[in-house]
Backbone as a chain_set.jsonl record, in Angstrom:
{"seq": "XXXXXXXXXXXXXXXXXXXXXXXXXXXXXXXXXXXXXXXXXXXXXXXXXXXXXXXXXXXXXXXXXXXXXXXXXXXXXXXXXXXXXXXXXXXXXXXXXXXXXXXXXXXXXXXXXXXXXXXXXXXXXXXXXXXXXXXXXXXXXXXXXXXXXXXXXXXXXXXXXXXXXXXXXXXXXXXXXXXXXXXXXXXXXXXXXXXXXX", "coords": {"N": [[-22.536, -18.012, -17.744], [-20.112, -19.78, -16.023], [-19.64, -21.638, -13.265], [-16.927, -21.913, -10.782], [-15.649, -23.999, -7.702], [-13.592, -22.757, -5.253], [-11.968, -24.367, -3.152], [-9.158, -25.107, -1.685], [-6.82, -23.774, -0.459], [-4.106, -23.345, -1.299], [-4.198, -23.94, -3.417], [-5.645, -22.332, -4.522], [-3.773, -19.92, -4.007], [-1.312, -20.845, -5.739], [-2.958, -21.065, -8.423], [-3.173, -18.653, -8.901], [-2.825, -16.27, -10.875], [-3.465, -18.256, -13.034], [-6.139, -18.045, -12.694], [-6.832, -15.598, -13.2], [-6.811, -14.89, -15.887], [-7.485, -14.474, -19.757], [-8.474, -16.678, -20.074], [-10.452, -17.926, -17.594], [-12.582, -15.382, -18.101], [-15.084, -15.487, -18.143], [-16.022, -17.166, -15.955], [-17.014, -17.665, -13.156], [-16.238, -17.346, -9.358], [-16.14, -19.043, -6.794], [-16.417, -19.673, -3.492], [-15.386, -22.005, -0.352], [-13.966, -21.604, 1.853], [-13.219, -20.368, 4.617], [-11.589, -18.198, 5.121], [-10.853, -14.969, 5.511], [-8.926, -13.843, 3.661], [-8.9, -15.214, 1.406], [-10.95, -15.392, 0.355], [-11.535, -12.436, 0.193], [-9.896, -12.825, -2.447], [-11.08, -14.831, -4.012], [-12.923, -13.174, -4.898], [-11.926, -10.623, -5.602], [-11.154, -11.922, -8.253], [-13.9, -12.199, -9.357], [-14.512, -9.843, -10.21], [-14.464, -8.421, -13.206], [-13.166, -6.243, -14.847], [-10.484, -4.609, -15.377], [-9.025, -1.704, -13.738], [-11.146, -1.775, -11.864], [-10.605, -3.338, -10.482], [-8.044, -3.685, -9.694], [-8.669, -1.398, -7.894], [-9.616, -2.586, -5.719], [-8.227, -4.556, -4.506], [-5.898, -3.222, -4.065], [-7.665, -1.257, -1.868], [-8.281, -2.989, -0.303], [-6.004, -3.894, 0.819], [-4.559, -1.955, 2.254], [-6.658, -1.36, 4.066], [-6.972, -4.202, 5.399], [-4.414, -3.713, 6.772], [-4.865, -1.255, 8.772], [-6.478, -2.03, 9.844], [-5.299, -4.006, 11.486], [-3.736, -2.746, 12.467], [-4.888, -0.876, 14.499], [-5.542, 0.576, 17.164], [-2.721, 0.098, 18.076], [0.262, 1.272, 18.634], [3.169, 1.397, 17.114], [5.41, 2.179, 16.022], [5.624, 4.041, 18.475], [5.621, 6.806, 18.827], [5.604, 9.602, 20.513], [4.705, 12.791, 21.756], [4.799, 13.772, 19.045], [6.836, 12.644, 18.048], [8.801, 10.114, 16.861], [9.834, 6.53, 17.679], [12.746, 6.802, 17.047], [12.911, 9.459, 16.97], [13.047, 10.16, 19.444], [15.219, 9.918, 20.591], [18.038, 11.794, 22.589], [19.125, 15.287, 21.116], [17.804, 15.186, 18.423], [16.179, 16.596, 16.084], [13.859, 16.468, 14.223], [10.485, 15.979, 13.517], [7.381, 13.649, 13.333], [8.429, 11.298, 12.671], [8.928, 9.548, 9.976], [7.062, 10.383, 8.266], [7.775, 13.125, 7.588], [8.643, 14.021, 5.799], [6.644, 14.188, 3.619], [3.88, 15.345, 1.922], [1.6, 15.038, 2.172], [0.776, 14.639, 4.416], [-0.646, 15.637, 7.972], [-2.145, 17.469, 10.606], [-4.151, 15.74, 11.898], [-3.168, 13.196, 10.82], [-2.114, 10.885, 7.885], [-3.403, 12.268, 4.505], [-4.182, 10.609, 2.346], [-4.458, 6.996, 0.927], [-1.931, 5.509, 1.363], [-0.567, 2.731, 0.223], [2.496, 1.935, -0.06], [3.591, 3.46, 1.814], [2.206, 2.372, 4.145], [3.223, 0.056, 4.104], [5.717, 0.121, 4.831], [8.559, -0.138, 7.572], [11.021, 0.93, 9.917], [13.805, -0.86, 10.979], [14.1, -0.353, 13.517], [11.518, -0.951, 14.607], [10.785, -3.554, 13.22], [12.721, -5.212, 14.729], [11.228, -5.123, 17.113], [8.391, -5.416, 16.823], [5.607, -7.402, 15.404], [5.201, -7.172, 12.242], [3.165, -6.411, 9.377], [4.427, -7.796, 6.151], [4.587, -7.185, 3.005], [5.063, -9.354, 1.723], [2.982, -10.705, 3.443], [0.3, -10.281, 1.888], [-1.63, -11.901, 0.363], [-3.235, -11.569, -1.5], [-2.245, -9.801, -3.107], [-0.539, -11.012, -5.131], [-1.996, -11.356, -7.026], [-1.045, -9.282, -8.965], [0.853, -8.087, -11.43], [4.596, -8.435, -11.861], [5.653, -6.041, -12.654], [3.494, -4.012, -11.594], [3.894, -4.437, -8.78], [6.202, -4.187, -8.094], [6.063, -1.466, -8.313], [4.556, -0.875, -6.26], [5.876, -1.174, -4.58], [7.561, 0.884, -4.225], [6.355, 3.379, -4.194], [6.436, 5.575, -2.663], [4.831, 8.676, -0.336], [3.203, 9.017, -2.589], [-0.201, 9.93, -3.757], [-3.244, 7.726, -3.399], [-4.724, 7.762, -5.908], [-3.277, 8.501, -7.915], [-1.071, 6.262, -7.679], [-3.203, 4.052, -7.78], [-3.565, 4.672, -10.894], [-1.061, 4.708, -12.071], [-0.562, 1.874, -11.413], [-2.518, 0.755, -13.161], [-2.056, 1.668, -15.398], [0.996, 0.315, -15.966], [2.842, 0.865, -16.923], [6.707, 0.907, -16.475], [8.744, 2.257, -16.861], [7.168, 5.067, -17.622], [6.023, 5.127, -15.064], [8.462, 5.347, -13.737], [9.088, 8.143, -14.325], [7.125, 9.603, -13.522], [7.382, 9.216, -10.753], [9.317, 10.429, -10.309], [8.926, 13.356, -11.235], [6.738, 13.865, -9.819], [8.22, 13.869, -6.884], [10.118, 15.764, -6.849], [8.285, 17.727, -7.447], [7.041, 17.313, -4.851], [9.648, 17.48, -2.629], [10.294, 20.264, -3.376], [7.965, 21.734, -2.494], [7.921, 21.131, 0.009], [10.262, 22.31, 1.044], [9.307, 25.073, 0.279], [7.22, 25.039, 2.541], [8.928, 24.956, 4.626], [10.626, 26.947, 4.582], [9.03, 29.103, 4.82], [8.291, 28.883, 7.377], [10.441, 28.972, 8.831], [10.753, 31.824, 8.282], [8.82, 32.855, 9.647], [9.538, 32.406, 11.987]], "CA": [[-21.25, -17.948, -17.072], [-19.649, -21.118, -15.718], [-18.723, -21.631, -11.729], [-15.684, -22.439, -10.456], [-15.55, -23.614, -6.9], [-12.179, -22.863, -4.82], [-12.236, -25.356, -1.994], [-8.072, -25.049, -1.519], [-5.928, -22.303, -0.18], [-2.752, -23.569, -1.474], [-4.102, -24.647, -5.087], [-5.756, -21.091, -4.646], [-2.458, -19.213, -4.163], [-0.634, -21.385, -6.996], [-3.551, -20.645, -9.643], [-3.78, -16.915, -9.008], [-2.236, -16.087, -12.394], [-4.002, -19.038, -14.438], [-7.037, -17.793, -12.825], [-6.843, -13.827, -13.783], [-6.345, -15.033, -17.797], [-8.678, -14.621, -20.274], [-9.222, -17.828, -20.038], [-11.532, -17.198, -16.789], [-13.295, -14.177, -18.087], [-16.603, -15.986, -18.118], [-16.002, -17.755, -14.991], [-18.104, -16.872, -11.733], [-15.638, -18.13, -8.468], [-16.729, -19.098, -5.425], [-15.538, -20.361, -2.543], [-16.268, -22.537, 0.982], [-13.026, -21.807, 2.349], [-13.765, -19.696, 6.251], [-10.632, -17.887, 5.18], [-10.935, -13.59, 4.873], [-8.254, -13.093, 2.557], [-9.03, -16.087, 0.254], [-12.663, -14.688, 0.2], [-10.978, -11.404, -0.819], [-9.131, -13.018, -3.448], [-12.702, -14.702, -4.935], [-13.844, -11.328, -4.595], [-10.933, -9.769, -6.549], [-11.362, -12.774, -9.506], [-14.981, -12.002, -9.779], [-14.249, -8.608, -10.798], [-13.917, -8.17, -14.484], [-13.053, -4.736, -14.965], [-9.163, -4.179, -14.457], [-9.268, -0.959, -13.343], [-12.185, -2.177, -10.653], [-9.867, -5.411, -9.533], [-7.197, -2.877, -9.031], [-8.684, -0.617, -6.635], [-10.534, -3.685, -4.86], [-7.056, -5.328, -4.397], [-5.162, -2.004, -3.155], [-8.49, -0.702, -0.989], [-8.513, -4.143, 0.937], [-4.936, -4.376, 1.94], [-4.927, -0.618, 2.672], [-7.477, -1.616, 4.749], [-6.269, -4.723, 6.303], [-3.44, -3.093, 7.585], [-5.092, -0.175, 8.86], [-7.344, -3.01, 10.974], [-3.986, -4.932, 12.028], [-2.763, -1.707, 13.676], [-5.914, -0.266, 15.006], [-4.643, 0.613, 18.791], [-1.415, 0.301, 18.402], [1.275, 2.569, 18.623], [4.341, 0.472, 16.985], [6.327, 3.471, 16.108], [6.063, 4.411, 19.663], [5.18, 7.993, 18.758], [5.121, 10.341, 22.052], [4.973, 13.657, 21.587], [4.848, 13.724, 17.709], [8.271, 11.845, 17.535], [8.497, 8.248, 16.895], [11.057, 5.986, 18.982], [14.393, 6.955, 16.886], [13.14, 10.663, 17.121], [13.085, 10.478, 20.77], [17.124, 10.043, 21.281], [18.677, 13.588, 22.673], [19.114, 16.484, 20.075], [17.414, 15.222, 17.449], [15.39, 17.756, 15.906], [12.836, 15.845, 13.829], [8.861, 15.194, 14.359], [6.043, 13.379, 12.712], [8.541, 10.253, 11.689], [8.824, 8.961, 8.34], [5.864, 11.332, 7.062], [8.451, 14.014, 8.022], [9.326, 14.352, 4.407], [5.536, 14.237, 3.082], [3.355, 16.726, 1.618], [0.279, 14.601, 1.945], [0.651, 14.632, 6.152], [-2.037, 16.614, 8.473], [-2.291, 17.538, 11.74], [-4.753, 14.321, 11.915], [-2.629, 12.08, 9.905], [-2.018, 10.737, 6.621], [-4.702, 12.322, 4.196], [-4.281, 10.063, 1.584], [-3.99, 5.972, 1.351], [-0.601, 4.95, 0.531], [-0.174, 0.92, 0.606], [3.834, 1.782, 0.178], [4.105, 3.934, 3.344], [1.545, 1.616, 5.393], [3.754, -1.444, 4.965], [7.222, 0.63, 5.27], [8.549, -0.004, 9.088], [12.056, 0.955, 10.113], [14.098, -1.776, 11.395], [14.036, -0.497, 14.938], [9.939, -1.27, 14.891], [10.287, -4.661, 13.25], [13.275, -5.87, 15.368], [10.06, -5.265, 18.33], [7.07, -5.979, 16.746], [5.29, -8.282, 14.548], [4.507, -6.169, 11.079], [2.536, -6.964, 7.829], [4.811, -7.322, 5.156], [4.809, -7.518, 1.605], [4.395, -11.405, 1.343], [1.892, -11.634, 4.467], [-0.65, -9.912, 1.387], [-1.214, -12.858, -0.668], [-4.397, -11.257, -2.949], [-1.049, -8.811, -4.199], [-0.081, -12.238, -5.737], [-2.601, -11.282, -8.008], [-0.66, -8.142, -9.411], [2.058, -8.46, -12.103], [5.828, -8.132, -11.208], [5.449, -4.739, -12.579], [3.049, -3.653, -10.524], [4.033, -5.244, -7.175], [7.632, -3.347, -8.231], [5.393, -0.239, -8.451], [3.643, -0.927, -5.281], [7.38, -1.405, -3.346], [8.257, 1.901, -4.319], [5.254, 4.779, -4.324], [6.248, 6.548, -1.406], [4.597, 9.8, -1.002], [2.044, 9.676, -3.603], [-1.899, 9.409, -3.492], [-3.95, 6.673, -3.796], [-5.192, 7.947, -6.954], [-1.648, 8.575, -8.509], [-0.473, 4.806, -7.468], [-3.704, 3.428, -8.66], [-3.108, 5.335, -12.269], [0.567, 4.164, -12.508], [-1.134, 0.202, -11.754], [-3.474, 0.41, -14.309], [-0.845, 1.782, -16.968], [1.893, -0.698, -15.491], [4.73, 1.11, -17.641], [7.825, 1.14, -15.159], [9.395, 3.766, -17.37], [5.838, 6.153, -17.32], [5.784, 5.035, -13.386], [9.473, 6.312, -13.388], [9.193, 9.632, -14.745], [6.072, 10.109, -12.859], [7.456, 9.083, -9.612], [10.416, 11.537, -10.226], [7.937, 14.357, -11.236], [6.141, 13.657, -8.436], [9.158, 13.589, -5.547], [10.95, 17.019, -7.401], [6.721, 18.795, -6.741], [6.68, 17.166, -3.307], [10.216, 18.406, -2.267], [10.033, 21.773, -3.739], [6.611, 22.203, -1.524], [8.18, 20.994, 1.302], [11.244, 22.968, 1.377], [8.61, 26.159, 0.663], [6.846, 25.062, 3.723], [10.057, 24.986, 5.379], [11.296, 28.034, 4.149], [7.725, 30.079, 5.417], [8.303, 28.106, 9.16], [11.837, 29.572, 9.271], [10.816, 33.218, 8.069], [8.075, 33.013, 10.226], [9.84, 32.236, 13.455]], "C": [[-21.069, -19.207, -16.222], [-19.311, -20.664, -14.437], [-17.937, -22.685, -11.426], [-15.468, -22.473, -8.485], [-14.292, -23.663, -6.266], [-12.37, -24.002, -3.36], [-10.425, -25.631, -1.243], [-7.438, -24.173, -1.587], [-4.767, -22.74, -1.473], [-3.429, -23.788, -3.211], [-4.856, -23.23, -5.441], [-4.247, -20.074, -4.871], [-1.685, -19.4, -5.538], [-1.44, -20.91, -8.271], [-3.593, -19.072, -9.931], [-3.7, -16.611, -10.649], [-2.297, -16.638, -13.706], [-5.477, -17.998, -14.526], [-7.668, -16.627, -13.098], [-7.03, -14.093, -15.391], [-7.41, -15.134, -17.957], [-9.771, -15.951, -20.233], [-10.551, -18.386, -18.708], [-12.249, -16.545, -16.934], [-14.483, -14.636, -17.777], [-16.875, -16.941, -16.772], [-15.886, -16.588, -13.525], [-16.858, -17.842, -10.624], [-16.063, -17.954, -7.551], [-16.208, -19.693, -4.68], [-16.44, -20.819, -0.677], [-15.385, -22.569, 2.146], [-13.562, -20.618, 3.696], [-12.166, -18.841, 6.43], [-10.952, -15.617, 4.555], [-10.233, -13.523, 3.885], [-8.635, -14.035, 1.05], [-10.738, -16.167, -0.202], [-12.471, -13.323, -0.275], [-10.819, -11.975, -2.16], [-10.183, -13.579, -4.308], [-12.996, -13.917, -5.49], [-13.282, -10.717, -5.579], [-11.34, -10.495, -8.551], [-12.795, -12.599, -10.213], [-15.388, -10.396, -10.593], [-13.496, -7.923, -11.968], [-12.944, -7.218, -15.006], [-11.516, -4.65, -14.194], [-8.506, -3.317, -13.515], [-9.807, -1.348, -11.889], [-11.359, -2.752, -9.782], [-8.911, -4.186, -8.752], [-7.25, -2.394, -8.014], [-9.534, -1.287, -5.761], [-9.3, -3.901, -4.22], [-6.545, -4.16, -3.623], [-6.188, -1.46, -1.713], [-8.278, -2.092, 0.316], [-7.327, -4.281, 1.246], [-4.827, -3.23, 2.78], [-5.634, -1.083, 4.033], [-7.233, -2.702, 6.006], [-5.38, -4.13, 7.066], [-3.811, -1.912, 8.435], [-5.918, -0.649, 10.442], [-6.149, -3.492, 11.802], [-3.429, -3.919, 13.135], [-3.277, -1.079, 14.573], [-5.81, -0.287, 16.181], [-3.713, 0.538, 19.122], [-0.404, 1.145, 18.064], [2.529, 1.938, 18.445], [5.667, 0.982, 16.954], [6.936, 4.601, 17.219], [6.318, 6.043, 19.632], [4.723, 8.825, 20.456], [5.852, 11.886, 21.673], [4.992, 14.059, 20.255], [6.489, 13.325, 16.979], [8.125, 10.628, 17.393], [9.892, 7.815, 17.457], [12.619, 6.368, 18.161], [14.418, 8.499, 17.006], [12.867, 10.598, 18.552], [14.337, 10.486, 21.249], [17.357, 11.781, 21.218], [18.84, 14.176, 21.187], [18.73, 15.766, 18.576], [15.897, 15.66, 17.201], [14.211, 17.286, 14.863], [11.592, 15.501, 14.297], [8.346, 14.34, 13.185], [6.981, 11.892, 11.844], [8.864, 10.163, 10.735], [8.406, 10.11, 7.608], [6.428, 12.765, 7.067], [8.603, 14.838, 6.463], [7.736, 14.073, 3.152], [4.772, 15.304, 2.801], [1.989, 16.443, 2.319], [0.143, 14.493, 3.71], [-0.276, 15.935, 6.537], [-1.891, 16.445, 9.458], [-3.075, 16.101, 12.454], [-4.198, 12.946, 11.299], [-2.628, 11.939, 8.438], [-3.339, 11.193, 5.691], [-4.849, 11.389, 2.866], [-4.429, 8.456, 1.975], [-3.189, 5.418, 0.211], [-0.436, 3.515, 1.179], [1.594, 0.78, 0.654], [3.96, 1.839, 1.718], [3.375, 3.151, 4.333], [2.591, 0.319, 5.234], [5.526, -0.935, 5.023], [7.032, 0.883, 6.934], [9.901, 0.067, 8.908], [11.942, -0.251, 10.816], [14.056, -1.481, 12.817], [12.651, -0.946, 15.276], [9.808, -2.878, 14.482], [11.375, -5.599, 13.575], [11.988, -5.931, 17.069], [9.233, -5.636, 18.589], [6.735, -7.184, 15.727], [4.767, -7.688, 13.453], [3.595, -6.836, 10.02], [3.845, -6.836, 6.842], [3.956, -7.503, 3.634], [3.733, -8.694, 0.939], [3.095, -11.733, 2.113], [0.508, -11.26, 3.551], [-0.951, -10.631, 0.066], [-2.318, -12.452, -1.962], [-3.387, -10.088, -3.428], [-0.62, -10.078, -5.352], [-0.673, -11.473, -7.282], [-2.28, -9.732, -9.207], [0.474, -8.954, -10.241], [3.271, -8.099, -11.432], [5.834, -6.201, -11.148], [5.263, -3.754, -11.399], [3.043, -3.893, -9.173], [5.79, -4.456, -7.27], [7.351, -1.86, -8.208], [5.024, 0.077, -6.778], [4.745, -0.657, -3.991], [7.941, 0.014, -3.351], [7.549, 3.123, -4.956], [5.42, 5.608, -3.067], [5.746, 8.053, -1.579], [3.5, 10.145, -1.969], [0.126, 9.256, -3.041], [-2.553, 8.358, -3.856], [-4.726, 6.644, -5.49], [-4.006, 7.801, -8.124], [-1.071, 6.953, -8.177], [-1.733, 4.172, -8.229], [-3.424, 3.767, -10.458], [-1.675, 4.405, -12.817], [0.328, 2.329, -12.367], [-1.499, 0.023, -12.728], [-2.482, 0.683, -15.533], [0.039, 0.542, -17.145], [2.931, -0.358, -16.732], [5.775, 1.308, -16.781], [8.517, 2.396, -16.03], [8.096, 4.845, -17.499], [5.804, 5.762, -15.846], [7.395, 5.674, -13.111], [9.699, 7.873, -13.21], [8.119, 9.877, -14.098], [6.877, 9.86, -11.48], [9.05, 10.598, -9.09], [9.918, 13.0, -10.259], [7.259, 14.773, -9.921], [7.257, 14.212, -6.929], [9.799, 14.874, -5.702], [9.431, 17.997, -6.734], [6.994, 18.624, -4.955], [8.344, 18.022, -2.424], [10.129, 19.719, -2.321], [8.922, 22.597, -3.038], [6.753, 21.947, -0.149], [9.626, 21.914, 1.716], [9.795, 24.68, 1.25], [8.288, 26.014, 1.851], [7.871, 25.314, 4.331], [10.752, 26.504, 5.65], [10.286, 29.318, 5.188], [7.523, 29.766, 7.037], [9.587, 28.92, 9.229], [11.558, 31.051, 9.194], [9.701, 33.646, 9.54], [8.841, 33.352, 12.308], [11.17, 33.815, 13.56]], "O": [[-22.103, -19.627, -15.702], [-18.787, -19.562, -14.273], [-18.067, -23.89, -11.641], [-15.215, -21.437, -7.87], [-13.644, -24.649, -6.619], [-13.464, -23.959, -2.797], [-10.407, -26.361, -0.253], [-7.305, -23.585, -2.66], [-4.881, -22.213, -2.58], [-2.598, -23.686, -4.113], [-4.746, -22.879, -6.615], [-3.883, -19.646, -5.966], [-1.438, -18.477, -6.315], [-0.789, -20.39, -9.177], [-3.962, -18.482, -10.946], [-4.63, -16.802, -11.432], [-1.839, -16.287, -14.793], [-5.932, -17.415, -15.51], [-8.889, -16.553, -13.232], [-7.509, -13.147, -16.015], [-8.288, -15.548, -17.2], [-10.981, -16.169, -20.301], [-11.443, -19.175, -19.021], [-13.089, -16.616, -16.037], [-15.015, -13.962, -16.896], [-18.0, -17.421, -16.636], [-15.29, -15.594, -13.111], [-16.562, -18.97, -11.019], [-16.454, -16.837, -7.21], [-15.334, -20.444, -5.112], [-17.407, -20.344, -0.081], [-15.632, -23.196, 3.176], [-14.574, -20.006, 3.354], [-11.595, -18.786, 7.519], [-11.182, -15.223, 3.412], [-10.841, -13.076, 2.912], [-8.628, -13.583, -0.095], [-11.384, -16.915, -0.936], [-13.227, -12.959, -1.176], [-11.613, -11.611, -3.028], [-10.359, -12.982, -5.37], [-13.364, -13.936, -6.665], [-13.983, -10.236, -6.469], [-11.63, -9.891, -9.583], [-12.925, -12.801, -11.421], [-16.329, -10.073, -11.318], [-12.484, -7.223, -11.953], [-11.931, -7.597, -15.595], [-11.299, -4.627, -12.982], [-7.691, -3.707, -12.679], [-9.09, -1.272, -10.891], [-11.391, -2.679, -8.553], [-9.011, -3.847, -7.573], [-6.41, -2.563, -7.13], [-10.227, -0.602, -5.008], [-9.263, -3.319, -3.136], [-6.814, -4.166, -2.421], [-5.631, -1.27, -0.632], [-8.168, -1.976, 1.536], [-7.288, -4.986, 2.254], [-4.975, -3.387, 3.992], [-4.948, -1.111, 5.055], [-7.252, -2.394, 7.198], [-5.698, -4.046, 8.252], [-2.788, -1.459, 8.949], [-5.998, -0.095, 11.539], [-6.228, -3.223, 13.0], [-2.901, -4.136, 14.226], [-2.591, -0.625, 15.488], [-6.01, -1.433, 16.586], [-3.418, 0.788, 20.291], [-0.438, 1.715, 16.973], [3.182, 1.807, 19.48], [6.688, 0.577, 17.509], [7.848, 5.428, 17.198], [7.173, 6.519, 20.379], [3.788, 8.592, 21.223], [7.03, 12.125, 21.408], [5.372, 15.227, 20.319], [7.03, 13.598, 15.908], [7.153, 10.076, 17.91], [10.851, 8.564, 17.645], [13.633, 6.155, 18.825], [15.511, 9.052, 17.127], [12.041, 11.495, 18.721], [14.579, 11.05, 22.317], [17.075, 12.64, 20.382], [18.664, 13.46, 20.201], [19.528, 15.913, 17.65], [14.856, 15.321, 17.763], [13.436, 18.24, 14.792], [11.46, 14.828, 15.319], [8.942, 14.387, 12.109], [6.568, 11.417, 10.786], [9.36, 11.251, 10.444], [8.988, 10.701, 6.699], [5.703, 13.647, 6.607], [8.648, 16.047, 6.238], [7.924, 13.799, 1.966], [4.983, 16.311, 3.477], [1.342, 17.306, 2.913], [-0.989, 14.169, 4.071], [-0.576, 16.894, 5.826], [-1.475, 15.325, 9.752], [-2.581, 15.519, 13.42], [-4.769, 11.856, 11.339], [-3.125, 12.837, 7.759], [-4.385, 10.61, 5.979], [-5.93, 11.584, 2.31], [-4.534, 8.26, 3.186], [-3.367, 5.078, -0.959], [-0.226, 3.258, 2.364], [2.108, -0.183, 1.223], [4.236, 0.979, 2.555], [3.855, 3.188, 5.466], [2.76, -0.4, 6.219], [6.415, -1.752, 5.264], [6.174, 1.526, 7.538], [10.34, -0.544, 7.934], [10.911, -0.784, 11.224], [13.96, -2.507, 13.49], [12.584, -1.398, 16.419], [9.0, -3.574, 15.097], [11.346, -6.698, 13.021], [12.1, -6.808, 17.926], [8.839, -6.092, 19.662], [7.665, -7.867, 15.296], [3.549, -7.587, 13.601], [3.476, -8.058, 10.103], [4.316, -5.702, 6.754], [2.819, -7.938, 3.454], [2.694, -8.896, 0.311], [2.291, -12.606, 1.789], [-0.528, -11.697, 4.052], [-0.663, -10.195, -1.048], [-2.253, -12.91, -3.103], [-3.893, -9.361, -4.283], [-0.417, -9.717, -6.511], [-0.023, -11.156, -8.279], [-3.089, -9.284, -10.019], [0.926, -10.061, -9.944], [3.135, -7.444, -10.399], [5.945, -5.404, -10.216], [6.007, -3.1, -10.668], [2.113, -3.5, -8.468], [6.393, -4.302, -6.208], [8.28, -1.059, -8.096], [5.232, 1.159, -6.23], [4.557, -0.153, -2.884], [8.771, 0.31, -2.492], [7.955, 3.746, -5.937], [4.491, 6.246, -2.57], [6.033, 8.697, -2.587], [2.999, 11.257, -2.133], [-0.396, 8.517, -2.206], [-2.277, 8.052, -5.016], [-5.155, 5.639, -6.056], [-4.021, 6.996, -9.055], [-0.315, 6.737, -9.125], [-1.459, 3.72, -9.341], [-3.045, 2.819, -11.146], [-1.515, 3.655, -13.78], [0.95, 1.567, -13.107], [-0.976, -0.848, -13.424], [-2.26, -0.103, -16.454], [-0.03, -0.182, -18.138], [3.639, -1.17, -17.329], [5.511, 2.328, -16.145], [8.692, 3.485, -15.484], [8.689, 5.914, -17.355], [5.193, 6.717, -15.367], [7.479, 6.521, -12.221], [10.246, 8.549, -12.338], [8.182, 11.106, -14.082], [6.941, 11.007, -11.04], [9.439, 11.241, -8.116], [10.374, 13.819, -9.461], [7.318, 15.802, -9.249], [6.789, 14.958, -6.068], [10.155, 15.314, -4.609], [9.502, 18.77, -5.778], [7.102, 19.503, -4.1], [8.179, 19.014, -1.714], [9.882, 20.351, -1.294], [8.907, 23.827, -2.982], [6.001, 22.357, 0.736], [9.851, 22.069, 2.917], [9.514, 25.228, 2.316], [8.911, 26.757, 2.61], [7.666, 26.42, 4.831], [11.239, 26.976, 6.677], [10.728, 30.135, 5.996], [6.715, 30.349, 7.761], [9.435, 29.784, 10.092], [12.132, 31.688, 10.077], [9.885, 34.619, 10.272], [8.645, 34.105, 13.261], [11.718, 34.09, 14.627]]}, "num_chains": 1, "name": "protein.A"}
């Protein structure tokens, strides 16, 4: 196996997509760059196995972001409202995840890379967020899947990886519709068994 060393962010970023092609398969990459994500992105290239790359690539931004926020409260959550559910009579808790199946008294039990980089505009007219673009080893995903990735709300980490690895947008459609028809329908029950209850 042949090595390839990276020694340039920027000629890193630009190759992503030569350097995924078969034409790499046999190529070992390495790098001297003092950069985490472009030591990810090595990391990701060294990893044959599509499947593997996949859930390397999703686990580490997951992850990043999870580090990025670690003490902070951006959503401004008090009381189990977040800052637009704190205005008078509005009867909403838990945010966003309001409309989730996969929510827990402890938090999210799954890891969704949609819902971690979804921020209402009242949070990122305040703060400084991760988006999208600031996750440059996604580069390394097809349009597809980075069109997949923009729009999994709601599902499990297992179910978003699945729909990567396929990368059919019409089988990621009908699954995501499948999906959102189960998750309502279980959330209006819940709803339904909170109202009888009270």
């Amino acid at each position: 196996m042949k090595e390839l060393l990276i020694d340039n962010k920027e000629v890193l970023y630009k190759k992503i997509k030569l350097y995924k092609t078969f034409l790499y398969k046999n190529t070992m990459f390495k790098t001297n760059l003092d950069d985490e994500e472009c030591k990810a992105i090595v990391e990701a290239l060294n990893i044959k196995k599509r499947k593997k790359r996949i859930e390397y690539i999703y686990d580490y931004c997951c992850n990043r972001i999870d580090k990025f926020y670690e003490g902070k409260n951006v959503c401004g959550f008090t009381n189990n409202k977040c800052i637009i559910q704190q205005a008078p009579n509005c009867k909403y808790k838990n945010g966003c995840c309001r409309l989730c199946i996969h929510q827990s008294s402890t938090g999210c039990k799954t890891k969704n890379l949609t819902c971690k980089l979804f921020y209402c505009s009242s949070v990122t007219q305040k703060y400084e967020v991760i988006k999208f673009k600031d996750l440059k080893i996604l580069k390394m995903f097809s349009l597809r899947q980075k069109l997949m990735i923009k729009d999994s709300f709601f599902a499990t980490r297992e179910q978003i990886i699945f729909d990567l690895y396929i990368g059919s947008i019409i089988l990621f459609g009908i699954r995501t519709a499948i999906r959102e028809t189960i998750s309502l329908t279980k959330l209006a029950a819940i709803k339904y068994k909170e109202k009888k209850i009270k």
